[in-house]
C-alpha positions in Angstrom: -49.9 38.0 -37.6 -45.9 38.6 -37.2 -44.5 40.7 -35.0 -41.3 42.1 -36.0 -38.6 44.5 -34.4 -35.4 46.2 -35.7 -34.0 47.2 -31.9 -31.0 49.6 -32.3 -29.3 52.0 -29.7 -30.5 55.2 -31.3 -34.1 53.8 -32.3 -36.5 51.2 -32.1 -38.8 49.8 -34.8 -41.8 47.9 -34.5 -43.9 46.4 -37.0 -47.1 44.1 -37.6 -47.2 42.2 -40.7 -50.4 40.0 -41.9 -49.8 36.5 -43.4 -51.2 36.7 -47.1 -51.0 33.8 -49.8 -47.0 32.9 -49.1 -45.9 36.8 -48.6 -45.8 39.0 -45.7 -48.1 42.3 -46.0 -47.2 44.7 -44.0 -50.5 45.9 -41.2 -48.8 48.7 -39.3 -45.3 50.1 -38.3 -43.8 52.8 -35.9 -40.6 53.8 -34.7 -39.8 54.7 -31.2 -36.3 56.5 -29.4 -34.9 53.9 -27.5 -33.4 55.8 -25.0 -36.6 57.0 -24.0 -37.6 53.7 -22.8 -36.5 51.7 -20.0 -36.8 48.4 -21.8 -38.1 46.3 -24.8 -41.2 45.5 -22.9 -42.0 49.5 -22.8 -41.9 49.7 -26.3 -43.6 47.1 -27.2 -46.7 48.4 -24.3 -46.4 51.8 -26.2 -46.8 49.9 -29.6 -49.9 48.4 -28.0 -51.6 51.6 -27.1 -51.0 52.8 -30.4 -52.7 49.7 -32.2 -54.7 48.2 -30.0 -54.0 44.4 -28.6 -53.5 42.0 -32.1 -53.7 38.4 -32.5 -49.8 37.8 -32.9 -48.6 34.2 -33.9 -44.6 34.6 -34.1 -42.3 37.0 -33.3 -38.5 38.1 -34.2 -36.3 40.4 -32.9 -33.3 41.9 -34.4 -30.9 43.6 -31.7 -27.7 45.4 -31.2 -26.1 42.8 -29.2 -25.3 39.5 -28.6 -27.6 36.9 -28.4 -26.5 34.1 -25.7 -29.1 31.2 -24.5 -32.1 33.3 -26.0 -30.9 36.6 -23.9 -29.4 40.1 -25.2 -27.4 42.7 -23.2 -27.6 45.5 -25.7 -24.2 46.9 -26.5 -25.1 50.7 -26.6 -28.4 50.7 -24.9 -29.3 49.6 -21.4 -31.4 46.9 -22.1 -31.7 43.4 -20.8 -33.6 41.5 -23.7 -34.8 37.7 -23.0 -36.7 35.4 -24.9 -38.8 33.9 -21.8 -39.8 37.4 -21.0 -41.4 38.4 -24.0 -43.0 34.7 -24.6 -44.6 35.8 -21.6 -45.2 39.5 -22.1 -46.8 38.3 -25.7 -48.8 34.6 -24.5 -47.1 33.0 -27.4 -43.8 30.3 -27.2 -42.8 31.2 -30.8 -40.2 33.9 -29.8 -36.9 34.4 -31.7 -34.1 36.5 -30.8 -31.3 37.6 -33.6 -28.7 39.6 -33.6 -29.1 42.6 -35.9 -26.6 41.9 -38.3 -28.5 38.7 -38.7 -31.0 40.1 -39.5 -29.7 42.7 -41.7 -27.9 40.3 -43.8 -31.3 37.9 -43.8 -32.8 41.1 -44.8 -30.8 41.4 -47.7 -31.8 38.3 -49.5 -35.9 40.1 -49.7 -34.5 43.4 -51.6 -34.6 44.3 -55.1 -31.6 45.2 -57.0 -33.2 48.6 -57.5 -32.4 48.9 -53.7 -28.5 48.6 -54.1 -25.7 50.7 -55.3 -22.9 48.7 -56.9 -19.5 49.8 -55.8 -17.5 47.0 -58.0 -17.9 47.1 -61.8 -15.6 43.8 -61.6 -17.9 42.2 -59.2 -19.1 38.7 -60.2 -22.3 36.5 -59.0 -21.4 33.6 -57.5 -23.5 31.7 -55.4 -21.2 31.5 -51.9 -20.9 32.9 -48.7 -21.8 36.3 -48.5 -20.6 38.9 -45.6 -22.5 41.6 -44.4 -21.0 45.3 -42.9 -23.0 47.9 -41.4 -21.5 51.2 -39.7 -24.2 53.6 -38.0 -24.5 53.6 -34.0 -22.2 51.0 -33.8 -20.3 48.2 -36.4 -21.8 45.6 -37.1 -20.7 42.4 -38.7 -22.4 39.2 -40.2 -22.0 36.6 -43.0 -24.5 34.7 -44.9 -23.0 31.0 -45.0 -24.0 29.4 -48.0 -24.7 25.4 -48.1 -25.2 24.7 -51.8 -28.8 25.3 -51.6 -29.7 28.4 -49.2 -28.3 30.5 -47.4 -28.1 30.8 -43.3 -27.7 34.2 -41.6 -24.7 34.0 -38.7 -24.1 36.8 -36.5 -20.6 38.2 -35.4 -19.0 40.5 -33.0 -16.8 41.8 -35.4 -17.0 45.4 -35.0 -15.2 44.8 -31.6 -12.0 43.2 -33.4 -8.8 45.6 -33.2 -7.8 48.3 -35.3 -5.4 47.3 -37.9 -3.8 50.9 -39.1 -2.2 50.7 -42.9 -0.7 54.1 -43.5 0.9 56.7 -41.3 -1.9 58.7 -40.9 -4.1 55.1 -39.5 -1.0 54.4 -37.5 -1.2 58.5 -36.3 -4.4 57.8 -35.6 -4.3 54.4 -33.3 -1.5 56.2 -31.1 -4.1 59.4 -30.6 -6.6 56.8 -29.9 -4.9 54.6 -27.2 -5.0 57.9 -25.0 -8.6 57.1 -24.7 -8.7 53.8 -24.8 -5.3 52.0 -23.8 -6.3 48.8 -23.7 -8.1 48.0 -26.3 -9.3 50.1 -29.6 -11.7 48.2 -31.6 -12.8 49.4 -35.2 -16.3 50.3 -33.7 -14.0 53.5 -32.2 -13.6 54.7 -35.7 -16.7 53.0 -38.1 -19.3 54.5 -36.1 -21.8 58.1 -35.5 -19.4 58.5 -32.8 -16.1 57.1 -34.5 -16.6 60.0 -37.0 -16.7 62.5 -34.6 -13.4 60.8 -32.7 -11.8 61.2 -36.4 -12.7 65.0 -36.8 -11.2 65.6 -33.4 -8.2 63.8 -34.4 -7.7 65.7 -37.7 -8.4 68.9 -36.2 -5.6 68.7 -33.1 -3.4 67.6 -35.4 -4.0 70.8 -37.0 -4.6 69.3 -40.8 -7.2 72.2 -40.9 -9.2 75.0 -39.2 -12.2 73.8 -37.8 -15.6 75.5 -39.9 -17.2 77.7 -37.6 -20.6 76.0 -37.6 -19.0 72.9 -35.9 -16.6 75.0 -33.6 -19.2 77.4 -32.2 -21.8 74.5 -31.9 -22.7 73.5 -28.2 -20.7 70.5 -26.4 -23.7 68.6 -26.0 -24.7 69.1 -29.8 -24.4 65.4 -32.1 -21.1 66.9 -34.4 -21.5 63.6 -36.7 -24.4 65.2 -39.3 -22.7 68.6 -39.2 -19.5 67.4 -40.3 -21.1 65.3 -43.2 -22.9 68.6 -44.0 -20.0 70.3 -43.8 -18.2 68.2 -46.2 -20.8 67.6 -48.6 -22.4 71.1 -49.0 -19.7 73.5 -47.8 -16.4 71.0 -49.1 -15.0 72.2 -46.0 -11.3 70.9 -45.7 -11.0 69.0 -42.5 -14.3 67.2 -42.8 -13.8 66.4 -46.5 -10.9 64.4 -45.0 -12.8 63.0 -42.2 -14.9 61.5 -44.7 -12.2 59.9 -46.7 -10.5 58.7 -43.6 -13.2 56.9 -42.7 -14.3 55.6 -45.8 -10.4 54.4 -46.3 -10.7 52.4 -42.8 -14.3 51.1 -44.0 -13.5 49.7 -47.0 -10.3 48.0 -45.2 -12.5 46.6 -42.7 -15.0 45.2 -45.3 -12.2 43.6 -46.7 -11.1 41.9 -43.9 -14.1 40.2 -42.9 -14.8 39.5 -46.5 -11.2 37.5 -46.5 -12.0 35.6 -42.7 -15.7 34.6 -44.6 -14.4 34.3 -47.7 -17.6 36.0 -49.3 -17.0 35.3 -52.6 -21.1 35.6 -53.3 -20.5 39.6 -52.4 -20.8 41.6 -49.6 -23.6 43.9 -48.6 -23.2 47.3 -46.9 -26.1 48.3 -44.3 -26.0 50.8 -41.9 -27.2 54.3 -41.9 -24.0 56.4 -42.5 -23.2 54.3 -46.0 -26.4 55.6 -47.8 -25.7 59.2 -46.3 -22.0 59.7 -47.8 -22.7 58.0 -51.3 -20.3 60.6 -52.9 -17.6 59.6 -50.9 -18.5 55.7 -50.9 -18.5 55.6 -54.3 -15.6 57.6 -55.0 -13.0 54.7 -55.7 -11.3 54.9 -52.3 -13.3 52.1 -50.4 -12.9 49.6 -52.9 -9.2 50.8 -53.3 -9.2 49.7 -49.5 -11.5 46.9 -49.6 -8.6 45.5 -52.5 -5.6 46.0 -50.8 -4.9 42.6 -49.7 -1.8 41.8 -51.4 -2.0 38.4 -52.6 -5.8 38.4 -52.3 -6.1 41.3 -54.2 -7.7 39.3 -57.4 -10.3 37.8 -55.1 -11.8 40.4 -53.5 -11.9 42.4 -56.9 -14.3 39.8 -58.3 -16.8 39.9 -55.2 -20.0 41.9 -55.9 -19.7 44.8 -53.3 -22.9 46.7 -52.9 -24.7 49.0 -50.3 -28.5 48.5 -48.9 -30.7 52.0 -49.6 -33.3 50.4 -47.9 -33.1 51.5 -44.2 -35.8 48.5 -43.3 -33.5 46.1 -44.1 -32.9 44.3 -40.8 -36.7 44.7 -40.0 -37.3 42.6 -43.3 -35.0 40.1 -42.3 -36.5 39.6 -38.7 -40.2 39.3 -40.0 -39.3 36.9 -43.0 -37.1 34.9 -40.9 -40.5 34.6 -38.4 -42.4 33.8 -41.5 -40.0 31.2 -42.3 -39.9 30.2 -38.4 -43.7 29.8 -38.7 -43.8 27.9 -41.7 -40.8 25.0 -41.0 -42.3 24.0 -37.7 
């Protein structure tokens, strides 16, 4: 069997998958809040009780964090991962660690097209690099490099680069910002659960609107993120229809970018959870207005192939497949 894990700061999911005739079929899966456990080795005990002990051959972990000499401190969960501990936890040596965008964009390669939403009518296939994006707890960032025959999942901290502002509002906005965090705002600040919330507050001191009452009468400790996408999608309230755009102006900017330093001419993928929860305003014309706004480079990145993931298993497919494949080249 293959054990496979999507670890994130918000959730945790497990899954068991039985080798069948070259394919992966997929034995049992559960999902588990990952601040209600104290580590990796919790969840996967609490998997255990659930399924009873199974006869694991590989496993592969996708995580929210960087993965240095087979170890992970997660970025926005308190976690100390290692790949000795869990060969020992599991009695196996075949114990991989990836970063999640790793596997997200390895996860990419095993969907259907019916599982994408084309933002680029322009976009051309081309078999090259290919760059990965997803915004949801965090930002993550990963390419696919291409060597003329497959492709190789690399990860990237990316999400932690700097802000670039490119309008008056952005450059508004990195000013508000640096009250908070003078030394250094990443993009993560903004292309985030959290970095929407940071952009409603900015919008709403700068009094571009009234606040809706549903977000100002909810309670401090209350997650404003899915009310203000509610807000803007059901009730086209004014300030968060504009937190919406705002962000999906900086997202498309930032795909850009790291479609330019990977030169992803093969495309690049959008995972994540917020993506497939804003499709109106994804699909709009304004992220691919940003994602194109590279002066000279503008004709480039209008032929890449630009498309998000609906599938929200996607770095849990990459993380078993990449075990099968593990399995299967040693």
């Amino acid at each position: 069997m293959v054990l496979a894990g999507d670890i994130g700061g918000t959730k945790t999911i497990l899954a068991l998958y039985d080798i069948g005739d070259n394919a992966l079929n997929l034995h049992a899966i559960q999902e588990f809040a990952s601040a209600e456990f104290s580590s990796l080795i919790a969840v996967l005990t609490a998997f255990e009780k659930e399924i009873g002990k199974q006869d694991i051959e590989v496993a592969c972990f996708g995580i929210a964090g960087p993965i240095i000499d087979g170890a992970c401190q997660t970025t926005n969960l308190a976690w100390n991962v290692t790949t000795k501990e869990l060969q020992k936890y599991l009695d196996i040596e075949k114990v991989h660690l990836l970063n999640d965008l790793e596997a997200t964009a390895y996860g990419m390669l095993f969907l259907q097209e019916d599982e994408f939403i084309s933002l680029n009518p322009n976009g051309l296939t081309c078999k090259a690099n290919r760059a990965v994006i997803a915004a949801g707890t965090g930002l993550g960032e990963g390419i696919l490099f291409y060597d003329g025959q497959r492709y190789h999942p690399s990860a990237t901290e990316g999400g932690h680069c700097d802000f670039a502002p490119q309008t008056e509002q952005q450059d508004a906005l990195l000013l508000w910002l640096r009250k908070t965090y003078p030394e250094h705002v990443s993009v993560e600040r903004i292309l985030s659960g959290t970095g929407i919330i940071a952009l409603y507050d900015f919008l709403a001191q700068s009094h571009f609107a009234p606040e809706p009452i549903e977000i100002k009468s909810s309670s401090k400790d209350a997650d404003k993120a899915p009310l203000i996408s509610q807000c803007a999608l059901k009730d086209k309230d004014p300030l968060c229809l504009e937190t919406l755009r705002l962000f999906v102006e900086i997202y498309g900017a930032e795909a850009g970018n790291l479609a330019l330093k990977s030169m992803s001419r093969g495309g690049v993928y959008i995972g994540g959870g917020i993506a497939p929860k804003i499709l109106d305003f994804m699909c709009d014309g304004s992220f691919m207005k940003s994602f194109t706004c590279k002066g000279r480079f503008k004709e480039i990145l209008n032929n890449m192939e630009v498309k998000i993931s609906l599938n929200p298993q996607t770095a849990l497919l990459g993380a078993a497949n990449f075990a099968y494949h593990l399995l299967h080249s040693r």
